[in-house]
C-alpha positions in Angstrom: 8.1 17.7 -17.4 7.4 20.3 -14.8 9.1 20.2 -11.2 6.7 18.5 -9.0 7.3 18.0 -4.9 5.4 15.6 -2.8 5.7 15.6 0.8 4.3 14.6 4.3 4.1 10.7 3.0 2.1 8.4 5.4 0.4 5.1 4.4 -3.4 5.3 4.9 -5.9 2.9 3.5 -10.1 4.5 2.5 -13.1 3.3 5.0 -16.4 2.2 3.0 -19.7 3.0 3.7 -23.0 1.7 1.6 -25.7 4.7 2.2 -28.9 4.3 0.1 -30.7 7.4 -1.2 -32.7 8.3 2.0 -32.0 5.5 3.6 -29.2 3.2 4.8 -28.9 -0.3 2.5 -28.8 -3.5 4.8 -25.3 -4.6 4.9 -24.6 -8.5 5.3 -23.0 -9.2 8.9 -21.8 -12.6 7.4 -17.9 -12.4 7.3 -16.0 -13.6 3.6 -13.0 -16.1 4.2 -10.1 -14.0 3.4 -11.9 -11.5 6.4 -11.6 -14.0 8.8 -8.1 -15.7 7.8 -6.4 -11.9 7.7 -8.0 -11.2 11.3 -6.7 -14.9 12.8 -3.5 -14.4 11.0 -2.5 -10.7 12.4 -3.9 -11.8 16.2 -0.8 -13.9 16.1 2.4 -11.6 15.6 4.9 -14.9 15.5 3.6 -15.1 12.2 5.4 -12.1 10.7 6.7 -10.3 13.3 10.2 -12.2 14.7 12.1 -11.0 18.0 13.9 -8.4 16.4 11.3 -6.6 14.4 9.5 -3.7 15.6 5.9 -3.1 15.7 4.3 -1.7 12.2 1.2 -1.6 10.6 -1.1 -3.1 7.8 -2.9 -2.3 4.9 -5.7 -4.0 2.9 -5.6 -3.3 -1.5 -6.8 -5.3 -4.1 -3.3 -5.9 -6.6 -5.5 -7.6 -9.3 -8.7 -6.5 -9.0 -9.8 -10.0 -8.0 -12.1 -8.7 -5.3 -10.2 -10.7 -2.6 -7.8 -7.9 -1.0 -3.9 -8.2 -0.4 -2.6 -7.9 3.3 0.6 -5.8 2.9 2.2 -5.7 6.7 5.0 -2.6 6.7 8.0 -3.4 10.2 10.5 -2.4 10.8 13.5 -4.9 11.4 15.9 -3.3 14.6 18.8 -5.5 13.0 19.4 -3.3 10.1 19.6 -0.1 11.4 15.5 0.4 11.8 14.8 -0.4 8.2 11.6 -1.0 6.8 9.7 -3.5 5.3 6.9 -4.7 3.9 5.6 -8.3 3.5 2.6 -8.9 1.3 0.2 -11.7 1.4 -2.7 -13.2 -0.8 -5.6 -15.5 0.4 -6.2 -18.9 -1.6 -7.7 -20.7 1.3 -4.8 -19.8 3.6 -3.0 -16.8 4.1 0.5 -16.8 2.2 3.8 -14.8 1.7 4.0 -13.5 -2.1 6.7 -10.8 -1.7 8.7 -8.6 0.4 10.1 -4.7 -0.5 12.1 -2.5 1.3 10.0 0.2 2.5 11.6 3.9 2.1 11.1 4.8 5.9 7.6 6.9 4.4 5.3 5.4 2.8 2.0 6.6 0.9 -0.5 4.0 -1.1 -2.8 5.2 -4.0 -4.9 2.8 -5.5 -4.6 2.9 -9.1 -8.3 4.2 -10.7 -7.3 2.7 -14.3 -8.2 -0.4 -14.7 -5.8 -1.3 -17.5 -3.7 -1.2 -14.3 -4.8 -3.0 -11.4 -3.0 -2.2 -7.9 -1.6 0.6 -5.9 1.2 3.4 -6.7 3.6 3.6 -3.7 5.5 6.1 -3.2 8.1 6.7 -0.6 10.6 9.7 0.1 14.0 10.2 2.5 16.4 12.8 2.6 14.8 15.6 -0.2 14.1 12.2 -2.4 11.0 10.7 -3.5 10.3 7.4 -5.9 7.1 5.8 -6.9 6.9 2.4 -7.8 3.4 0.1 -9.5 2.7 -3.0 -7.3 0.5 -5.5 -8.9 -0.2 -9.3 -9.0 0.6 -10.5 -12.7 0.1 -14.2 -13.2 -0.4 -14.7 -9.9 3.1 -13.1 -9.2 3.2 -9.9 -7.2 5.7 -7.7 -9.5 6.9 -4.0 -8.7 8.0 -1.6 -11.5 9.8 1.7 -10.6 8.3 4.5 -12.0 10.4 7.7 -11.6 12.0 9.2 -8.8 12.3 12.9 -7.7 15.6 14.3 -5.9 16.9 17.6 -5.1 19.5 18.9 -6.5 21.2 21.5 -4.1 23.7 22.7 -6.7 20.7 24.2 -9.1 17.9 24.4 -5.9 15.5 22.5 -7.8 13.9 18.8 -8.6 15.5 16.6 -10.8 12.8 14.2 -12.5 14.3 11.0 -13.8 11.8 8.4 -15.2 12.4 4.6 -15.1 9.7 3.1 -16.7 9.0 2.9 -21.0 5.3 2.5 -20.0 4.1 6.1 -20.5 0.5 5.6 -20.0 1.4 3.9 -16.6 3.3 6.7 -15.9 0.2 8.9 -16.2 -2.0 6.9 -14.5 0.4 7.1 -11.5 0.3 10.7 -11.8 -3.1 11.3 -12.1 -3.4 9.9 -8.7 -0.2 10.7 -6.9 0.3 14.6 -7.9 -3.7 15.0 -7.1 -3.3 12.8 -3.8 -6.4 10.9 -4.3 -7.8 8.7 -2.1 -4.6 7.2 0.0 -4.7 3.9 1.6 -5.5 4.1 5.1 -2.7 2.3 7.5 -3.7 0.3 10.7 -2.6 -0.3 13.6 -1.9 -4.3 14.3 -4.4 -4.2 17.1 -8.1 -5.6 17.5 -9.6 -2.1 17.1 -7.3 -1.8 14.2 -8.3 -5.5 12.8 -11.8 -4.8 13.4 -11.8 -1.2 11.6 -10.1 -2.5 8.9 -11.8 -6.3 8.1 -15.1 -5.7 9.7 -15.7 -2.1 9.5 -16.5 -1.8 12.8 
């Protein structure tokens, strides 16, 4: 397995745009349910955020390829030494916890573009280390799965690759997508411009 080094790791989330051939395709203006629970839901931080959290940010990504997305809010909590988080929520009819991961101080999102394996690759670096993980939604359970993990080691000046997962075709689909940094997730800011960007598009 050759040496491989990812760096500069943000979370962004991709902005969609329907654009007909020579012209521009009517869009509908009419809001779906999850759009207008995740937007009522982040306009009130007391319902994630508590007094000792710091401000964050939130992505939208689809674990299961259901077409309703996942609402995965990254904070940091000021308690434990400015740690980070991430709280993901589903819509069934009402907006609701389904997991919580520690977030590695950087984070970067890929969606996953095989779809024997729905969800998002996350990767997340400190200190000359990086680690990818697989979230996913498997009977209705949100589930991670480490991957592999990349350190340095300063003794030989050089990456040390150690793999985690069995799953080798997993593995490559996380490659194909991490090592070519393909289409991150774009991050917003918990905001109404931010809301509006990223559930209305406007």
């Amino acid at each position: 397995m050759p040496k491989k080094v990812v760096a500069g790791l943000l979370l962004f989330v991709s902005a969609w745009f329907m654009v007909g051939c020579g012209h521009v395709e009517e869009i509908s203006t009419v809001a779906e349910p999850w759009q207008d629970a995740y937007a009522a839901f982040l306009r009130t931080p007391d319902n994630y955020f508590e007094e000792e959290h710091r401000a964050g940010g939130f992505i939208l990504a689809d674990l299961n390829n259901d077409g309703s997305p996942e609402l995965i809010i990254s904070y940091y909590d000021g308690l434990q030494g400015g740690a980070g988080f991430a709280n993901v929520y589903a819509y069934d009819g009402n907006v609701k916890l389904i997991g919580q991961q520690i977030d590695m101080y950087y984070k970067v999102c890929w969606p996953s573009t095989d779809p024997s394996f729905p969800g998002v690759f996350v990767g997340g670096g400190r200190n000359s280390t990086f680690s990818c993980n697989y979230w996913t939604i498997k009977d209705n359970v949100f589930t991670v799965e480490p991957l592999w993990s990349e350190a340095m080691d300063f003794d030989v000046a050089e990456m040390v690759y150690e793999e985690f997962s069995d799953n080798k075709q997993l593995i490559a689909a996380a490659e194909k997508v991490v090592y070519a940094d393909a289409g991150n997730i774009e991050f917003f800011e918990i905001d109404e411009a931010g809301i509006q960007a990223a559930l209305y598009g406007n």
